[in-house]
FIPABA-979639 format. One record per residue: residue in three letters; x, y, z of N, C-alpha, C in turn; residue number from 0. Coordinates in pm, whole numbers. Last residue first. Layout:
BEGIN
+-----+--------+--------+--------+--------+--------+--------+--------+--------+--------+-----+
| res |    nxx |    nyy |    nzz |   caxx |   cayy |   cazz |    cxx |    cyy |    czz |   n |
+-----+--------+--------+--------+--------+--------+--------+--------+--------+--------+-----+
| ALA |      X |      Y |      Z |      X |      Y |      Z |      X |      Y |      Z | NUM |
...
+-----+--------+--------+--------+--------+--------+--------+--------+--------+--------+-----+
***
This chain:
BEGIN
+-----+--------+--------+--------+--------+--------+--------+--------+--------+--------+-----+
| res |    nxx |    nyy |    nzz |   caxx |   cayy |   cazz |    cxx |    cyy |    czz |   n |
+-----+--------+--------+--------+--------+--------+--------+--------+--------+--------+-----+
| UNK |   6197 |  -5130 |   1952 |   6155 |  -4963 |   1923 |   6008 |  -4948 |   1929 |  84 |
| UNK |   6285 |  -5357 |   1864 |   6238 |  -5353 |   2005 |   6182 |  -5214 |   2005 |  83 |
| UNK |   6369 |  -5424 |   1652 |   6255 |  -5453 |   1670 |   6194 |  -5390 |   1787 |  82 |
| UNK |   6669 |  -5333 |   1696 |   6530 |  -5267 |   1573 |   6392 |  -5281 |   1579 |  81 |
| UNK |   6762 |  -5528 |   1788 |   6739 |  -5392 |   1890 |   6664 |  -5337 |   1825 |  80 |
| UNK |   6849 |  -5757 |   1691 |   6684 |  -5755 |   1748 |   6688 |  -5639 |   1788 |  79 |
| UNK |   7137 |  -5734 |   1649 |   7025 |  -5759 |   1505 |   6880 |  -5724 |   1583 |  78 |
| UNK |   7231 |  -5437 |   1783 |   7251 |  -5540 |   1848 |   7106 |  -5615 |   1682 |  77 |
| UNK |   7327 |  -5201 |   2057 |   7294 |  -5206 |   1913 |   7310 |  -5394 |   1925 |  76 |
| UNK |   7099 |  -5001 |   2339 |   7200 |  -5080 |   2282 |   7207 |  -5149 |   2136 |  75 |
| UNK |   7164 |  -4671 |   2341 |   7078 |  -4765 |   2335 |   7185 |  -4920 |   2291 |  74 |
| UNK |   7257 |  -4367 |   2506 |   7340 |  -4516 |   2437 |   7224 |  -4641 |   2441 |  73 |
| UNK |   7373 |  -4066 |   2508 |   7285 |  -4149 |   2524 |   7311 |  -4278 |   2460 |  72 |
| UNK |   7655 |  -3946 |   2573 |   7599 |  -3893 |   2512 |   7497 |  -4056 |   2596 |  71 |
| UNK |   7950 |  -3731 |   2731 |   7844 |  -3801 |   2771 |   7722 |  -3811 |   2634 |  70 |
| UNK |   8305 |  -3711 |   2860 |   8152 |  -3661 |   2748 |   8074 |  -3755 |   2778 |  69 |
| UNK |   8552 |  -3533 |   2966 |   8451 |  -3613 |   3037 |   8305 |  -3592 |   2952 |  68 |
| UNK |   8943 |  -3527 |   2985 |   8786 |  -3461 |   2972 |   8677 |  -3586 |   3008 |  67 |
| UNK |   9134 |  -3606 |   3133 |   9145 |  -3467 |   3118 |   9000 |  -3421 |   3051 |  66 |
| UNK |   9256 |  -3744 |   3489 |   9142 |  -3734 |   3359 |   9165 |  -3577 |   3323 |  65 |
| UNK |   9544 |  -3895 |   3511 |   9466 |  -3763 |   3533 |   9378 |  -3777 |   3394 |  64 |
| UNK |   9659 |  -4138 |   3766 |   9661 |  -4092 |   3620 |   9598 |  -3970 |   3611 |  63 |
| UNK |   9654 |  -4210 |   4022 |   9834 |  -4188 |   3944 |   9792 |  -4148 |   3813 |  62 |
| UNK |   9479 |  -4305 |   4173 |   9553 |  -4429 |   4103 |   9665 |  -4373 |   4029 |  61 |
| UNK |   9357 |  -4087 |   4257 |   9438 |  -4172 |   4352 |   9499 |  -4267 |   4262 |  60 |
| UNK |   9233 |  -3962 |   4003 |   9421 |  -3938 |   4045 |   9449 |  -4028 |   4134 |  59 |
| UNK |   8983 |  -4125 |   4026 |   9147 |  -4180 |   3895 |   9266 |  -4085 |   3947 |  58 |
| UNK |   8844 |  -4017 |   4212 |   8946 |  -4181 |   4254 |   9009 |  -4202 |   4135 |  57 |
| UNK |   8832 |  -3750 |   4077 |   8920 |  -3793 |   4250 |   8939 |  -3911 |   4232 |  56 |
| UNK |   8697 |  -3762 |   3878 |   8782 |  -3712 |   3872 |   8955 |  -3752 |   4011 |  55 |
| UNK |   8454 |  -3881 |   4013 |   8519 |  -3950 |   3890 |   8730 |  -3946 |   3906 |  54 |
| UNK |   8382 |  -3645 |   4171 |   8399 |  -3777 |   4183 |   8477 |  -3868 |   4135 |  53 |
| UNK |   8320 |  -3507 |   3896 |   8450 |  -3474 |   4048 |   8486 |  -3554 |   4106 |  52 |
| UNK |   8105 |  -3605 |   3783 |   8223 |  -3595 |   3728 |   8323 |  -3575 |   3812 |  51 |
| UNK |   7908 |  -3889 |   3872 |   7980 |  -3757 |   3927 |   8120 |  -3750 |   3861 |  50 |
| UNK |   7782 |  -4102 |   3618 |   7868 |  -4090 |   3707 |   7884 |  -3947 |   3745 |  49 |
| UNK |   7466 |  -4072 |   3476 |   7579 |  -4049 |   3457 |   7639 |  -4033 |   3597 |  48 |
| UNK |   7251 |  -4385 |   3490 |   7288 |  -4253 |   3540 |   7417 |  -4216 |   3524 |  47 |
| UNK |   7307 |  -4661 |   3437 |   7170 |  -4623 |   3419 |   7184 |  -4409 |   3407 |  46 |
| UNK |   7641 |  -4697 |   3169 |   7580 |  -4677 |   3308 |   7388 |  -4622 |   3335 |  45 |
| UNK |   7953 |  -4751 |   3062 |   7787 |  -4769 |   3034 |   7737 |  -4787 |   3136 |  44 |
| UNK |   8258 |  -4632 |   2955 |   8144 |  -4679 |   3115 |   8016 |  -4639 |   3009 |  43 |
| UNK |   8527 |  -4650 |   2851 |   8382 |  -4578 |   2806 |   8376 |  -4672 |   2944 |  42 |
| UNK |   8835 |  -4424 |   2828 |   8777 |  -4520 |   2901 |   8600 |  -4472 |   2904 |  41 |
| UNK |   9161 |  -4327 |   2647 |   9025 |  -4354 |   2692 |   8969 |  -4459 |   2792 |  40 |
| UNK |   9425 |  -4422 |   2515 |   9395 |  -4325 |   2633 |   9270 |  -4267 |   2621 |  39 |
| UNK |   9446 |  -4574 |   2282 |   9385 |  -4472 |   2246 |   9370 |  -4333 |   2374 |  38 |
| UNK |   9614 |  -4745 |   2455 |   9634 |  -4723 |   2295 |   9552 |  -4564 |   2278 |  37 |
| UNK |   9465 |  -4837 |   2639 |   9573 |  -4720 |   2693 |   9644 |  -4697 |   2536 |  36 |
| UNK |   9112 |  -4844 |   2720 |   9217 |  -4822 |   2617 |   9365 |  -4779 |   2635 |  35 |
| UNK |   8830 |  -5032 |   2882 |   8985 |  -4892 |   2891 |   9032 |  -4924 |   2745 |  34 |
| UNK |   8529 |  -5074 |   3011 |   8627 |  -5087 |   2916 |   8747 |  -4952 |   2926 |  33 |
| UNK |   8252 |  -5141 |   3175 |   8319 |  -5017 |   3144 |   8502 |  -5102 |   3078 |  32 |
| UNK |   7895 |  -5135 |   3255 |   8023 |  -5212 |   3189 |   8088 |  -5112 |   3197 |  31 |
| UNK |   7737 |  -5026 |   3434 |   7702 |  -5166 |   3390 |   7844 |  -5211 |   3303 |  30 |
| UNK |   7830 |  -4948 |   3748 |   7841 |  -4918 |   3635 |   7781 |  -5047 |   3586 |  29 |
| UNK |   7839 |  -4728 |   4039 |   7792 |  -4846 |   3997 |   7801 |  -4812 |   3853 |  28 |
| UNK |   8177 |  -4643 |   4142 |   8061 |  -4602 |   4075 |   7946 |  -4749 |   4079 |  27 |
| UNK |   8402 |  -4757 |   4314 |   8344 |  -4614 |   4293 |   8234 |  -4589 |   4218 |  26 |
| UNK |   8474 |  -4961 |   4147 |   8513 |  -4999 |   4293 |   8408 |  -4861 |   4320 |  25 |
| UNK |   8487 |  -4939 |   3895 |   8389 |  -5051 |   3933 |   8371 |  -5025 |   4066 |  24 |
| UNK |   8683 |  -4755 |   3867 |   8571 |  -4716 |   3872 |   8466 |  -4839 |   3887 |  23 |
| UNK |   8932 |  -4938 |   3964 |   8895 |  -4790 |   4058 |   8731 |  -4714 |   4040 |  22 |
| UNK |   8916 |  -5131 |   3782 |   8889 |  -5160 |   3900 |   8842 |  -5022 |   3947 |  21 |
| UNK |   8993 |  -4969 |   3533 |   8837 |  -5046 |   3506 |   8824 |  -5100 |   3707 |  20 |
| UNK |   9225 |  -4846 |   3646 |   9111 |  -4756 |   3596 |   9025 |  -4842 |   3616 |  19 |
| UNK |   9365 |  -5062 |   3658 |   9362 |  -5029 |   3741 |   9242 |  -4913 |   3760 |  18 |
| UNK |   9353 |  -5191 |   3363 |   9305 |  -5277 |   3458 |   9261 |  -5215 |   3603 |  17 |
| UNK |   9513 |  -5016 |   3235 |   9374 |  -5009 |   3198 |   9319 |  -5083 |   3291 |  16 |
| UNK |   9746 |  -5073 |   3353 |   9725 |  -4931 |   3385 |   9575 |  -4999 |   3294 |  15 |
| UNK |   9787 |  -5339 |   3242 |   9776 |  -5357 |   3358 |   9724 |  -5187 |   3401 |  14 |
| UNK |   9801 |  -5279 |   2992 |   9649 |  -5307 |   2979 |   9690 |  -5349 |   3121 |  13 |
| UNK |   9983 |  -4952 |   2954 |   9979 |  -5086 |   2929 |   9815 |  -5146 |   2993 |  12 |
| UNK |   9946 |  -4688 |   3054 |  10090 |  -4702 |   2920 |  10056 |  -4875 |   2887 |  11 |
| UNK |   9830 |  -4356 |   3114 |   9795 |  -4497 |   3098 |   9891 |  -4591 |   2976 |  10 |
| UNK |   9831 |  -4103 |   3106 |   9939 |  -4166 |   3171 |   9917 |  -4336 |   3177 |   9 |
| UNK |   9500 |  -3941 |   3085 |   9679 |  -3935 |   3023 |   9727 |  -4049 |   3151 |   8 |
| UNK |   9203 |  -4005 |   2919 |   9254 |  -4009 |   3047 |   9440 |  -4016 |   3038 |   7 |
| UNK |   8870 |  -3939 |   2895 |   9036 |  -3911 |   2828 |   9108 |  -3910 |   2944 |   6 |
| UNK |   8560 |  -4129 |   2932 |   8679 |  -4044 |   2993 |   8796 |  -4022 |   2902 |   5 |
| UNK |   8236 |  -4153 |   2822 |   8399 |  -4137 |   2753 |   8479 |  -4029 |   2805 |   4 |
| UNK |   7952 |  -4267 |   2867 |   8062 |  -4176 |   2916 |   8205 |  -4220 |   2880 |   3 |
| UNK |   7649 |  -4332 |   2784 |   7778 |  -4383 |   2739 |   7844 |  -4252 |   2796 |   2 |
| UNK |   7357 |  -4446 |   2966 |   7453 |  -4333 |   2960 |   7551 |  -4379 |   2923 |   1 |
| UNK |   7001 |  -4548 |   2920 |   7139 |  -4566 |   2960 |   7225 |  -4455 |   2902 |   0 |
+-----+--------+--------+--------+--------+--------+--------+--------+--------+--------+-----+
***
């Protein structure tokens, strides 16, 4: 699995985080994905990393602008995940 951490400007309340977590549910397949408008972020956990351009296009239709896009690997954490190795 893939942890992706958007930065994303103009997000001011958890109805603007609501509209991000729809636009990319609606656009990507994802297994989870969470917002912040405190921190102006948004992680997605996913099998495959999302198209960044892609990405990039259905968050301006919603009025905000991504400004970066990281990616690292993401096992999940968890008391039994140790075992599972």
């Amino acid at each position: 699995m893939v942890k992706v951490t958007l930065k994303i400007d103009g997000m001011m309340c958890g109805m603007c985080e609501s509209h991000v977590n729809d636009v990319i549910r609606r656009e990507h397949k994802v297994k989870k994905v969470t917002s912040s408008h405190s921190k102006g972020e948004t992680v997605i956990l996913c099998d495959c990393a999302p198209d960044e351009e892609r990405l990039r296009t259905a968050i301006a239709k919603t009025g905000y602008t991504l400004l970066s896009v990281t990616q690292e690997p993401y096992e999940k954490q968890g008391f039994f995940a140790r075992w599972k190795k």
